[in-house]
N, C-alpha and C positions, 0 to 999 in steps of 0.2 A: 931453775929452782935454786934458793938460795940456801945458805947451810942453816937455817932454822927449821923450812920446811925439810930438805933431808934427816934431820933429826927426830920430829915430828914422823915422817912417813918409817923411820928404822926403828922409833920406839911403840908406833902402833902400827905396827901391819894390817891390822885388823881394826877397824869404826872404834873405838872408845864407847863401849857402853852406859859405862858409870857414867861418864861425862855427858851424856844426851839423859840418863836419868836426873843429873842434879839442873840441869839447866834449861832443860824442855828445848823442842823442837829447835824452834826460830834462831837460840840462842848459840843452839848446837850449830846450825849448820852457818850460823855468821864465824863461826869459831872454824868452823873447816875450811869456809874460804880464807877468812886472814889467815891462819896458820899453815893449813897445808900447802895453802896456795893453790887452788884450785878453782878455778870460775866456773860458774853453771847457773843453769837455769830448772826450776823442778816445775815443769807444767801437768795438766792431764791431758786425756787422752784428745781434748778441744781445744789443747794450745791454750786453754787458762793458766796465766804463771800465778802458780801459790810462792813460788820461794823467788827475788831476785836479787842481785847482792849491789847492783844498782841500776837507775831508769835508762842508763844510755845502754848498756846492756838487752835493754826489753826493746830498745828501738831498732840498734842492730840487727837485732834478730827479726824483723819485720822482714829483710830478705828473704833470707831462711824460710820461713813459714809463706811467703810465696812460690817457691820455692820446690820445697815438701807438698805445699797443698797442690801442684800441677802434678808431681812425682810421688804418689804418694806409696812408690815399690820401694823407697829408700826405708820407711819403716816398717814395711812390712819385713825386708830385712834383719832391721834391726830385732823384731818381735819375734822371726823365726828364729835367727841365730842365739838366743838368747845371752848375747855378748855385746859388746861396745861396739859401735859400728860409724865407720866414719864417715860425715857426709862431707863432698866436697862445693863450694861455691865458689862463685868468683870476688863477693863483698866479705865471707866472713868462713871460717875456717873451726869445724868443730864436730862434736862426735856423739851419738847418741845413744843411750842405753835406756832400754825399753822397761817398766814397771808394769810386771805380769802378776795377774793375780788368776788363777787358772785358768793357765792358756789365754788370758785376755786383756790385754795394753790399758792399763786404769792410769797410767800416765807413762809422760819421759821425764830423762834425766839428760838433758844436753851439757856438755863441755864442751868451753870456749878455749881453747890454747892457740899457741903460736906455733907449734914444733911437736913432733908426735911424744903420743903418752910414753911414759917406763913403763917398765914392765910391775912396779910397786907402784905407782901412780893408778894403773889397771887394776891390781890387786883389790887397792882400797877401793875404788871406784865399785867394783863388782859389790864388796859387801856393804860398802855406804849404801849402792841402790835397793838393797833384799829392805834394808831400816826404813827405809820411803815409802815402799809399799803400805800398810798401814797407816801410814800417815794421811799419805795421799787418800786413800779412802775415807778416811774419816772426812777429811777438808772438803771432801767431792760431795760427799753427804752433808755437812754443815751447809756451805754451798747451796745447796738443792733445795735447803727449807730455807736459807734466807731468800735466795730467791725466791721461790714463792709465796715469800711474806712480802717480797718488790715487788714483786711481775702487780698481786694484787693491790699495790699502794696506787703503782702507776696508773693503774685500770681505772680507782677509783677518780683519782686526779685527773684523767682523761677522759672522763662520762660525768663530770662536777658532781662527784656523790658526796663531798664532804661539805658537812654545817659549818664548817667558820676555819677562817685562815689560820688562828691558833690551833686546833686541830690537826691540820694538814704541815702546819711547819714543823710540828713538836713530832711527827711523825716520822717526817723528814731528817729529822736530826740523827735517826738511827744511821743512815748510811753518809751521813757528813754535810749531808744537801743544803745547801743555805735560801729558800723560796724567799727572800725578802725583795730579790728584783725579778726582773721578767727574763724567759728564757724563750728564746727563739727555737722550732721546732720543727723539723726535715721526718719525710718519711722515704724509706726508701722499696721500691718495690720490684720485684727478676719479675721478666715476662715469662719466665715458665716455671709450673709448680715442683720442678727438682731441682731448682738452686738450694745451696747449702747455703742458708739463711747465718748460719751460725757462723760463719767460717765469714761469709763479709761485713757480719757485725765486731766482730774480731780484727778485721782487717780495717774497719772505720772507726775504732777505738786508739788503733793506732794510731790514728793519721792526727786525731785529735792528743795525743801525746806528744808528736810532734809538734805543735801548735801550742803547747804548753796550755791547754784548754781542758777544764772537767766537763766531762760530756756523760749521758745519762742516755744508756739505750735498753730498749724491749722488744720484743717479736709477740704481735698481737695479728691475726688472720693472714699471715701470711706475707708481715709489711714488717721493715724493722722500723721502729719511732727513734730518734735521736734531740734529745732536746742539752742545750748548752746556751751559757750566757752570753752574751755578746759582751767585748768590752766598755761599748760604746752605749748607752740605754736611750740612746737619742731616736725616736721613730725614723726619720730619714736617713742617720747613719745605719742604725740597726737593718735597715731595708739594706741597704746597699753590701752592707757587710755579711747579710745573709746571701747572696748573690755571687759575692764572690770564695766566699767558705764554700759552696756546692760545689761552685764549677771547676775548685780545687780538689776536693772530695769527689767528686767523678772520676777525675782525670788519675786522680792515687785508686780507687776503687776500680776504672779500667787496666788499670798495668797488674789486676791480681791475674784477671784471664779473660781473654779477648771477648770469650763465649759470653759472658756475663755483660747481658744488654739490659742492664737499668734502666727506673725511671724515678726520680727524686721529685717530690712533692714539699713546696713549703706553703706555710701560712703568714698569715700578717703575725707582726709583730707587736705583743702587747707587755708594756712595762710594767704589769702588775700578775704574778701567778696566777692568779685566779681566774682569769682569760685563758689558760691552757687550754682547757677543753675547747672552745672555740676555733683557737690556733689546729688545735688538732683534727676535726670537724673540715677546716679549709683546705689543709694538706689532705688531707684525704679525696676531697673533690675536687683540688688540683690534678690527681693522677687518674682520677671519674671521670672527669669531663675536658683532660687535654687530648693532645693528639696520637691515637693507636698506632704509635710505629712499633715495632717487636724489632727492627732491622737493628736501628740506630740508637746509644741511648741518649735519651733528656733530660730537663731539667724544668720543669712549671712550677711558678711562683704563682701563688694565687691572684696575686695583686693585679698579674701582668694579663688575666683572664678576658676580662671585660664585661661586656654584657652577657656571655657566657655562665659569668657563676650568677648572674642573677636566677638564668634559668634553673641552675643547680637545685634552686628550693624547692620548684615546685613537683607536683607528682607527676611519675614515671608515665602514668596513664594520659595523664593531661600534656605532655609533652608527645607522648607518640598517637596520639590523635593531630595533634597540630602537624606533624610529620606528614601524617598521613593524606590528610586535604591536603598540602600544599604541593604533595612529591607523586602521591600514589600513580595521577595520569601518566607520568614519566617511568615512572619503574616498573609497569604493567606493560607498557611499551616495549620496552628493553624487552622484557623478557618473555614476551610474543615472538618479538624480531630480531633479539639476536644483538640488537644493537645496543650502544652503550652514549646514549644521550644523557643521561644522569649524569657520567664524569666529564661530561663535556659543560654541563652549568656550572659544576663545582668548580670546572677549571678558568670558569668564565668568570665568576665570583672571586675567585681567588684571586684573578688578576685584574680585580677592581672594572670591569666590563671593558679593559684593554683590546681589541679586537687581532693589532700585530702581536703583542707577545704574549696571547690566550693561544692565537696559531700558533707561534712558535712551540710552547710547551706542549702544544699536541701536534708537532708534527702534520701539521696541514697547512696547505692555502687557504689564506682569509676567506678568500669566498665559498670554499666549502665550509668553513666555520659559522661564514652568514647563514648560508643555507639550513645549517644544522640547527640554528638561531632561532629560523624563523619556523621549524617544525616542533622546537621547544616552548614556542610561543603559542603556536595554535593548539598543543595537545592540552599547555596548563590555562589556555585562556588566560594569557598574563602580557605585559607590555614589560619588554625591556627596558625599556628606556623613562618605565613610571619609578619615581622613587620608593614608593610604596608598596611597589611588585618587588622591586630588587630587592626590600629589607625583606617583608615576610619569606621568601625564598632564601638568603640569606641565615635566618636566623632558624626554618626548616635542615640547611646546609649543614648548620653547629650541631643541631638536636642529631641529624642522621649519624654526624663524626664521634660523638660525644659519647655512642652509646654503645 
C-alpha cells in the first residue's frame, strides 16, 4: 500500500458517502480501486461480474470460479461467516465477502491482493460491501428484464419471425450486435437434465474472452445456443474455423468437471444473418440425429452428417416404419432368443462388410461371424453381398441409432 492509499484508508475509515452520492455507482467504485488501492471483483450470486476494474482480471478469475464451482463449501463459508473469507488457489490468490440480503447471497464481493488484508483494509471492505448490496439488486433486477427482452429477440431470430433485416438489426443495436455479416452458430447440450446450464454458459463466455471474440449466448429447451462471428467470412474458412473453435471449447469446457459429458452441435455456415434460423434448425439435428454416446463427449458438425441429415427431414412416423420392415425379423429374434444378432449387423456395417476386423471388434472367430451372417440373411431375407440389401439396412442402421 502506498502513502496515498494509507491516507485515503486513515481519512475514511468508513465508505465515503457523499462521494458515491455525487458520483453514482460505477464512478464510485473506479475511485476505490485507484485510490484505495483495492482490486476486486462485484459479481452475483451466478458469477455475473457487474463491476470489473479491468478484462484481464475477469479472465484470471476464470480459475477461481472453476474452482468454487467444484467447492462450492468455500462460499457457503463465506455466507455463513458473515465476514471476508479467504480462498486459497494455486493461479490466483484472493478473498471473498458474501452480499446478503436476508440471510441470502444476492452476490460477492472478491478481493484480488498479493499479501493479507490490514486490519483497516478489512474495516473498509466490510462497510464498502453492506453499500453493494443494493446495488447489486437493483443491477440483478435490471439484468432480468433486459434479459428477457434478449432471451425474446434471440427466439425471434432463431424461428425467422422478423419482416425485414432492418428490423432485426435496429433491434440488435440495443445490446451492441452488429448482424451485418454472418455468425456461425454451436449449440451445446449435457446428457443429463441436472447440469447447471448456467454455470457452462458462464464458463464458455469465458473461453470466448479469451479469444478476444464477442460471442452471443441463450438457453432455450435445455440447450445453450452460442453464436459468434468468425474472423474469416469465407464458407471454407468459416467451415474449418468452426471446427476448430469447438474442439477448443470442449476441451476448455471439459477441465470445468470431468462429470460434464457434452455434446456440441454446429450448423453450416451462412454469411448473411438472416440464414440464422436455418443454421440453428441444423445444429439442432446435428445433436438429433448423431451419435447417442452419454459416456464420452462429441462434437457433430452438420455438414460432416451425410445422407443422414437428409433423413433428418422427413417424418418420425415414416422413418420408423422404414426401420421396422427392414430390422423387425432381427429384433423379434433377439428377443425370443436371447441373442443379439442386431449388434452383430451394425458391427458388420460398421466395418464396411470387413469379415476379419467385424470379428475382431466382436471378439469372435470369423467363422462364427459367418455363421451368424448367414442366420441374419435367412431371418431378413436379404443377400449380403447385394449392394442394395447393404444400403436399405444401412440406412434402417442410421434411423435405429438416430433416434
Amino acid at each position: 500500500m502506498n502513502t496515498d492509499q494509507e491516507l485515503f484508508l486513515n481519512e475514511y475509515p468508513e465508505v465515503p458517502l457523499g462521494l458515491l452520492n455525487q458520483a453514482g455507482m460505477d464512478r464510485f467504485l473506479t475511485i476505490i480501486k485507484d485510490v484505495a488501492g483495492i482490486q476486486f471483483l462485484v459479481t452475483t450470486d451466478r458469477f455475473d461480474v457487474l463491476f470489473e476494474t479491468d478484462q484481464s482480471e475477469t479472465i484470471a478469475f476464470e480459475d477461481t470460479l472453476k474452482h468454487i464451482s467444484n467447492k462450492g463449501n468455500l462460499l457457503e463459508k463465506a455466507v455463513k461467516t458473515k465476514s471476508i473469507h479467504p480462498i486459497y488457489d494455486a493461479d490466483i490468490q484472493l478473498s471473498v465477502k458474501g452480499l446478503l440480503y436476508r440471510e441470502r447471497a444476492v452476490g460477492y464481493l472478491f478481493i484480488l491482493h498479493t499479501s493479507a488484508l490490514t486490519e483497516k483494509e478489512s474495516r473498509f471492505i466490510e462497510t464498502f460491501s453492506d453499500i453493494l448490496i443494493p446495488w447489486v439488486i437493483s443491477e440483478i433486477k435490471m439484468q432480468e428484464n433486459d434479459q428477457d427482452y434478449q432471451k425474446q429477440f434471440l427466439f425471434d431470430l432463431l424461428h425467422n419471425h422478423f419482416d425485414s433485416y432492418l428490423e432485426m438489426n435496429e433491434q440488435a443495436k440495443r445490446w451492441g450486435w452488429n448482424f451485418t455479416n454472418g455468425y456461425q452458430l454451436m449449440i451445446i447440450q449435457h446428457h443429463t437434465a441436472q447440469a447447471d446450464l448456467l454455470l457452462i454458459k458462464k464458463y464458455a463466455e469465458l473461453f470466448f474472452i479469451k479469444q478476444k471474440m464477442n460471442v452471443i449466448t441463450v438457453i432455450f429447451d435445455r440447450q445453450l445456443t452460442l453464436l459468434y462471428q468468425p474472423v474469416n467470412q469465407q464458407l471454407e474458412t468459416a467451415a474449418v474455423d468452426a471446427k476448430t473453435i469447438s474442439d477448443r471449447l470442449l476441451i476448455h469446457l471439459s477441465s470445468l468437471d470431468n462429470q460434464h459429458h457434452l455434446i456440441i452441435g454446429t450448423g453450416h455456415f451462412y454469411p448473411s444473418p438472416l440464414y440464422l434460423y436455418r443454421t440453428y434448425q441444423e445444429a439442432k439435428m446435428a445433436i438429433k440425429l448423431g451419435k447417442k454416446d452419454t459416456i464420452s463427449n462429441q462434437i457433430i458438425h452438420y455438414d460432416d452428417l451425410g445422407i443422414i441429415k437428409l433423413l433428418g427431414h422427413l417424418r418420425y412416423e415414416l422413418l420408423a416404419d422404414y426401420q421396422k420392415e427392414q430390422l423387425s425379423g432381427l429384433i423379434n429374434f433377439d428377443a425370443e432368443t436371447g441373442e443379439d444378432l442386431t449388434s452383430t449387423l451394425e458391427k458388420y456395417l460398421e466395418n464396411n462388410g470387413n469379415i476379419k476386423s467385424c470379428a475382431a471388434s466382436l471378439h469372435i472367430h470369423p467363422n462364427t461371424l459367418r455363421y451368424r451372417l448367414n442366420k441374419i440373411e435367412s431371418l431378413l431375407r436379404v443377400d449380403l453381398k447385394n449392394y442394395q440389401d447393404i444400403a436399405e439396412l444401412y440406412i434402417a442402421y442410421l434411423i435405429r441409432n438416430s433416434r
